[in-house]
KEKE-3310 file (N, C-alpha, C; in steps of 0.2 Angstrom, whole numbers, plus 5000, padded with zeros to 4 digits):
npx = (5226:5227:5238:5250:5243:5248:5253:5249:5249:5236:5230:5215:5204:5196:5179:5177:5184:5174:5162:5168:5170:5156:5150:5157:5151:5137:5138:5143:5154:5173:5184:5197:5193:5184:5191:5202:5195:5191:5202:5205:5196:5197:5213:5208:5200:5211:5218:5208:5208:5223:5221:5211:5221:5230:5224:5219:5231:5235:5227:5224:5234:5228:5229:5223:5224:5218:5207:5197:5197:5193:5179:5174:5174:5165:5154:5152:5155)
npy = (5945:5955:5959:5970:5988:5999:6014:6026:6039:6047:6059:6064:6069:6083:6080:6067:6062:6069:6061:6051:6051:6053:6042:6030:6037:6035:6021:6018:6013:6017:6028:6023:6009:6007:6011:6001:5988:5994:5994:5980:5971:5976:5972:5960:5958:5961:5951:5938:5941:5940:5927:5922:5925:5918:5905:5907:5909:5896:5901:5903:5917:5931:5942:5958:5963:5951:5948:5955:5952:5942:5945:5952:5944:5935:5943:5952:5966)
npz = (4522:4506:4493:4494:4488:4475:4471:4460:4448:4439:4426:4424:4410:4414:4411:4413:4424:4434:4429:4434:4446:4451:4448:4453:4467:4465:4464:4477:4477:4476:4469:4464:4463:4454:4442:4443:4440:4427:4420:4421:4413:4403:4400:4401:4388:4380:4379:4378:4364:4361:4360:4352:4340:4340:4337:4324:4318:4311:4298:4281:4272:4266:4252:4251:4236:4232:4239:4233:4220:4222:4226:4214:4208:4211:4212:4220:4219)
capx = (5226:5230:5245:5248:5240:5252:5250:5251:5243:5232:5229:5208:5200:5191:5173:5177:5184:5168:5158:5170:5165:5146:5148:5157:5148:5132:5140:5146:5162:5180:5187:5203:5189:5181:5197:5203:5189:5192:5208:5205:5191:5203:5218:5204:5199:5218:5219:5206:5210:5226:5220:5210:5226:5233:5220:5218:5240:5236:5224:5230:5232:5223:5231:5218:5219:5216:5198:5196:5198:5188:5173:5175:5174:5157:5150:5149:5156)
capy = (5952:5955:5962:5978:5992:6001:6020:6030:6044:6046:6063:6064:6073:6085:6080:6059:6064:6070:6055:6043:6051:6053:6035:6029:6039:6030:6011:6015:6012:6021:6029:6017:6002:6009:6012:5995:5985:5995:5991:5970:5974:5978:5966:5950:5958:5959:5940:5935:5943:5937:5919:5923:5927:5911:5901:5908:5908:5894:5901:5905:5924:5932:5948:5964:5964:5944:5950:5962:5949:5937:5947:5953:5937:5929:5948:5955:5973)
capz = (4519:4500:4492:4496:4484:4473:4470:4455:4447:4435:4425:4418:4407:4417:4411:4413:4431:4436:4427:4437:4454:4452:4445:4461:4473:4463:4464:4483:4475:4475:4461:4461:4463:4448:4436:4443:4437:4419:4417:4422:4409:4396:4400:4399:4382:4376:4382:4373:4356:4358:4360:4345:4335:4340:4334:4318:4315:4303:4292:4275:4272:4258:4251:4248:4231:4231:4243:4230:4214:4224:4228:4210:4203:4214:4208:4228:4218)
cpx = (5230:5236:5244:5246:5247:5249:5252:5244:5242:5229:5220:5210:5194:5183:5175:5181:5177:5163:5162:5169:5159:5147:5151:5154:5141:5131:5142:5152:5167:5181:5192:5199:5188:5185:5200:5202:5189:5198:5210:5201:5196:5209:5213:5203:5205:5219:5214:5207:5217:5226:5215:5215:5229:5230:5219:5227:5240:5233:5228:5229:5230:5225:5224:5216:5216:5208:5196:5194:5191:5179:5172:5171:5165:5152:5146:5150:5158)
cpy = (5951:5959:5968:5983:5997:6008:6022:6037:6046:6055:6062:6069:6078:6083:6070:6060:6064:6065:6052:6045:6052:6046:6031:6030:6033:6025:6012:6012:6016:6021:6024:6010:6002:6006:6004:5989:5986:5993:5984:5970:5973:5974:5959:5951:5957:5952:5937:5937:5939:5929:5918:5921:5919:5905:5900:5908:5903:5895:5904:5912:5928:5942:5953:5963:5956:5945:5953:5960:5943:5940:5950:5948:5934:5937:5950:5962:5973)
cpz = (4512:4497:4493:4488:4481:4470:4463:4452:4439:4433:4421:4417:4414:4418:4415:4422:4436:4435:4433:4444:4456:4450:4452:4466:4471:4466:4473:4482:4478:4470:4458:4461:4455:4440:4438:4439:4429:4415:4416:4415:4403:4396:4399:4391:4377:4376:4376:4365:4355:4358:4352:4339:4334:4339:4328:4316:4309:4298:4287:4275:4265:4256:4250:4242:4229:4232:4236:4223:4217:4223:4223:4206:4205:4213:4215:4227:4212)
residu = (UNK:UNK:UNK:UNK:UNK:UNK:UNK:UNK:UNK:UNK:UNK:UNK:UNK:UNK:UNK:UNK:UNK:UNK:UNK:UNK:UNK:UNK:UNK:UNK:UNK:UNK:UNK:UNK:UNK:UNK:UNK:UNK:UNK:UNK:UNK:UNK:UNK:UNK:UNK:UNK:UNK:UNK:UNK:UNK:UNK:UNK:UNK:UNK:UNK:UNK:UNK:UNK:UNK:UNK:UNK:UNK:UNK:UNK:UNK:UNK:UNK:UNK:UNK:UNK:UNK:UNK:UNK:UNK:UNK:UNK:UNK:UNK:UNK:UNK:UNK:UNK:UNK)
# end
């Protein structure tokens, strides 16, 4: 057996309420399946963005107006 499940509660939107138990009922899902799934969802994409970040740390950093003189200069504006 898995860890145990932790409770909390969750206020929707009235309409996104509705969507997420006609989407449930849909998928033969649970609502806490559902919103589970969307939250793992959205912590993998924080992971990878910050592994992005960490990738790119050593590139050099290029001020606005430097973008702004550049793309002036090769006649992109």
């Amino acid at each position: 057996m898995g860890k145990p499940l932790k409770r909390s509660t969750i206020y929707f939107d009235p309409e996104l309420h509705r969507a997420l138990r006609l989407r449930a009922a849909h998928a033969n899902r649970s609502l806490s399946e559902i919103v589970n799934d969307a939250v793992r969802e959205l912590l993998a994409e924080d992971q990878e963005d910050l592994a992005a970040f960490d990738e790119r740390v050593a590139e050099p950093e290029l001020s606005y107006q430097d973008l702004l003189d550049d793309l002036k200069a090769h006649g992109k504006i």
